[in-house]
N, C-alpha and C positions, 0 to 999 in steps of 0.2 A: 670335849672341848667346846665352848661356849665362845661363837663371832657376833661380838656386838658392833653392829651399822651405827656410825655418828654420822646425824648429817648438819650441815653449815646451814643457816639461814641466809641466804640471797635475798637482797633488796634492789629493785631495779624502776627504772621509769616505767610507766604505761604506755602502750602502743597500739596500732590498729590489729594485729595480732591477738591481744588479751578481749579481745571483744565477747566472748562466749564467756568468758569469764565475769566482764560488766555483768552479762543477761540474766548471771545468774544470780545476781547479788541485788540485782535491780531492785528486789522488795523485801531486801535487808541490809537495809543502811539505816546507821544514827549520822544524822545530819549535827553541826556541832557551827553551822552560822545562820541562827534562826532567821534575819532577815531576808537573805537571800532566797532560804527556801520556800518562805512564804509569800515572795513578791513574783520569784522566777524557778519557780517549781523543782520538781528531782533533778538532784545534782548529776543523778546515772541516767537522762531520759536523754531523749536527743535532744535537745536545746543544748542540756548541759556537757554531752558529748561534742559536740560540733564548736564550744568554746577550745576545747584542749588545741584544733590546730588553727588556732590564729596564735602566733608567735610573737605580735604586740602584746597580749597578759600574760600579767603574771600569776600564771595558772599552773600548779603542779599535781599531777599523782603518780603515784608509785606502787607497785607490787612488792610484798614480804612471802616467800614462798620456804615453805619448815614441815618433813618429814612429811609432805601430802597435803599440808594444811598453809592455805592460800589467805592471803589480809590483803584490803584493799585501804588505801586512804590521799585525799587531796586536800591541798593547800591555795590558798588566794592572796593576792598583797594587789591592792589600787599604786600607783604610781604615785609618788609624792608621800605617802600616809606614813609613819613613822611605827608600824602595825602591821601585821598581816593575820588573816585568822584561819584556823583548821575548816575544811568546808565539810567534811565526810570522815565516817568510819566503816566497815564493813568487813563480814559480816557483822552487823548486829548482836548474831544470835551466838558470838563468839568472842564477848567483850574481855573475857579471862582469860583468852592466849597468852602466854610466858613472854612471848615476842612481839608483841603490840607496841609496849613502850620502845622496843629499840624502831618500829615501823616511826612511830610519833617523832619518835627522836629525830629520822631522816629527814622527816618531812620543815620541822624546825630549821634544819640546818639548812635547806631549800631557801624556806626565807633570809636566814643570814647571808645568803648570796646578794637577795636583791636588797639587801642595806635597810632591813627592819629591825627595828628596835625589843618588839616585843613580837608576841604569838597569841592570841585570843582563842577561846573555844568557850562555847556556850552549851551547856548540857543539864537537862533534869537535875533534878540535885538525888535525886532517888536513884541513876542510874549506875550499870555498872560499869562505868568507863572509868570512876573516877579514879578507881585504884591505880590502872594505870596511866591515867595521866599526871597524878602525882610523884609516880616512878619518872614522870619522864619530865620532871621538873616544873610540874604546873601549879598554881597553888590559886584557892577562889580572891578574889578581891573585891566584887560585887555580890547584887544577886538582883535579878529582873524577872517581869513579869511581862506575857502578851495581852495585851486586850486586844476583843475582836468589835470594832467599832461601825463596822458595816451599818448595823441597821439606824444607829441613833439619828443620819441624817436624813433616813426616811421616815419615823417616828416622830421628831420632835422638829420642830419649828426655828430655824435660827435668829437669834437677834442681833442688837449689837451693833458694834462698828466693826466692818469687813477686814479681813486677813491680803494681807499684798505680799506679794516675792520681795523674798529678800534683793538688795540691793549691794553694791561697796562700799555705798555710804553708811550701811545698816553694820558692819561687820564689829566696827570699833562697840556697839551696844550690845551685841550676840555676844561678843568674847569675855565683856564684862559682866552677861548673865551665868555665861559658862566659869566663871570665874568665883564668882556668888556662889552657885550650885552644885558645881561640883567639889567634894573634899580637897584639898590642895594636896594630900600623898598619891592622888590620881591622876594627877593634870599628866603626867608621865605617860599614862598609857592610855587616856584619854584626851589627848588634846586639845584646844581651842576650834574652834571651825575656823578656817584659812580660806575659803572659796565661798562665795553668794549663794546658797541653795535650802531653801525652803520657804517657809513662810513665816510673818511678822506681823504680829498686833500693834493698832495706835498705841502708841505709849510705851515701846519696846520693852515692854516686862515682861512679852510672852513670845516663845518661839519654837518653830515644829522643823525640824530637819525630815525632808522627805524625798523617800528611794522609789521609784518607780520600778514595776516589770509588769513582767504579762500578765501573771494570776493576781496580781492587789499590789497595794501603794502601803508603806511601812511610814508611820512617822517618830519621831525621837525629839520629843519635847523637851523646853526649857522652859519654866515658870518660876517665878518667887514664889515661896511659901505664904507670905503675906497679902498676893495676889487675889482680887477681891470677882464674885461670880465668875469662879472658875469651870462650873459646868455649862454656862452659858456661852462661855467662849470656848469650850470642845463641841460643843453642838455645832455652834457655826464654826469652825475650822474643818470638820468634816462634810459640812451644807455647801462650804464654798471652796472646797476641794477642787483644783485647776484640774484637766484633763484627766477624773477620773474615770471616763467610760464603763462606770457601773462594777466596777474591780470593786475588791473587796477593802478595806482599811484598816491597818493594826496600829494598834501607841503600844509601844516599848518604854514600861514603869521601870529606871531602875532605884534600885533599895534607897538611894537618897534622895532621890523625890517620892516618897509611900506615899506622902500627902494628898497625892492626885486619885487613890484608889480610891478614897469613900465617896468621892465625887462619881469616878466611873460605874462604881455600883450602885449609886441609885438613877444612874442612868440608862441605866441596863446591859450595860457592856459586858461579855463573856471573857472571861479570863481563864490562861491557859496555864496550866502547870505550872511550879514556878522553878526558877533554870539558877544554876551557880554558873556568874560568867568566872571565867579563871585566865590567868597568863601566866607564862613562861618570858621571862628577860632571857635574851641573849646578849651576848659578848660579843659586839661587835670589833673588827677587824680590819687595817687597814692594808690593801693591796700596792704592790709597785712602789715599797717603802724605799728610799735615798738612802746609801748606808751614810754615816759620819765622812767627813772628808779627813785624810789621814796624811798626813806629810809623808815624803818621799823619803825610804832608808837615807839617801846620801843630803838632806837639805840640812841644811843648818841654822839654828834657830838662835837670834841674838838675846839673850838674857834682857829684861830691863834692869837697866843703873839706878838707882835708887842715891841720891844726895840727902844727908843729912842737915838739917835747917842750922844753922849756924843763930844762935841768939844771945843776946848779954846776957848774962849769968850779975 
């Protein structure tokens, strides 16, 4: 007689408990929010540990634990952003677990809590995640590239007229470049910029959204295609970079602006793999719904009278 063990998979929150479990994953993770990683380093290091107990973010992760075999993975949502994106996967070196997609799955539903719209993850386009992120309803919509623009502002010399912070009076021309440049089947999950933050050229044709951290400073360009000395004005956006205490700087190409790559190469910018951003929409949900109001069994409800119009014939 043959006893076969089924075991359930448990999905649970992260705790200070699971710590030996971080330690050991710590240098087998797929990261899956490139910005972050490269401004504010390992998502499993202590910076990024020490985010999980401040209860102001919205910051999740969760344990998948299946027959011996342990998955780790966290989620991120800003307040206000109509988005949240996957931060982590782990292990790595375990991207074809069966049970992945139902971990991915949980971590989604995290987000439909805090009232986002969609789910972002950014991955190699080579890697093995994607199968199951496609299980778990994700599908590509973009495809971007990092440049690493560190050295260009110590190489080359800036010109030009100088780059200034954005403004609120700037916002109404940034939304209208973000309007121009992005496909209009995106604006969805890509939205307008809503808040002043980054940098702006005379002549508001050109604009760099930019994220600060510890390890380098991320920028996320807007430019017209018809935009004239366009390497001249990435030189100095980089030259006159506010508060970058010598961090490192990346521009995030996505696929409908390619336009800016042959500029970056011959300026000798390093370019990194190139990534399929993907999303998952959810179904959002409305809590503490009103039923109908419903007349009382004994009310009684007077018909309307209806008079027929009396006319010569």
């Amino acid at each position: 007689m043959t006893i076969r063990v089924f075991y359930l998979m448990s999905i649970r929150p992260l705790d200070l408990l699971d710590l030996p479990i971080i330690a050991r994953y710590r240098n087998d993770v797929l990261t899956l929010d490139t910005t972050r990683a490269l401004t504010r380093g390992h998502p499993l290091g202590a910076m990024g540990l020490l985010a999980y107990v401040n209860p102001a973010r919205h910051l999740y992760a969760a344990l998948a634990n299946h027959e011996g075999s342990t998955l780790l993975g966290g989620i991120i949502h800003t307040r206000g952003e109509t988005f949240a994106k996957l931060l982590y996967l782990a292990p790595s070196s375990n991207l074809d677990d069966p049970n992945l997609p139902a971990l991915i799955e949980h971590l989604a539903a995290q987000a439909g809590e805090w009232q986002a719209y969609h789910v972002i993850a950014e991955v190699d386009e080579t890697s093995d995640v994607f199968i199951a992120l496609r299980k778990a309803g994700f599908s590509v919509y973009a495809w971007q590239r990092v440049w690493d623009l560190s050295r260009i502002g110590k190489t080359e010399s800036a010109s030009g007229a100088a780059w200034r912070r954005i403004q609120s009076i700037d916002l109404p021309a940034v939304q209208s470049l973000h309007y121009q440049i992005v496909p209009q089947l995106l604006h969805p999950v890509e939205p307008a910029p809503n808040r002043p933050n980054g940098l702006i050229h005379p002549g508001r044709r050109c604009f760099a959204n930019v994220s600060y951290g510890v390890y380098g400073v991320a920028l996320t360009p807007l430019i017209l295609p018809d935009e004239g000395q366009v390497s001249e004005k990435l030189v100095s956006l980089v030259s006159q970079l506010p508060d970058r205490r010598g961090r490192s700087v990346y521009l995030n190409v996505r696929s409908y602006q390619a336009w800016l790559e042959p500029a970056l190469e011959d300026l000798g910018a390093k370019a990194a793999p190139r990534q399929a951003v993907m999303v998952k929409h959810l179904a959002r949900y409305v809590k503490d719904t009103q039923p109908a109001r419903v007349p009382p069994s004994n009310a009684r409800i007077q018909p309307t009278q209806f008079r027929r119009a009396e006319s010569d014939e």
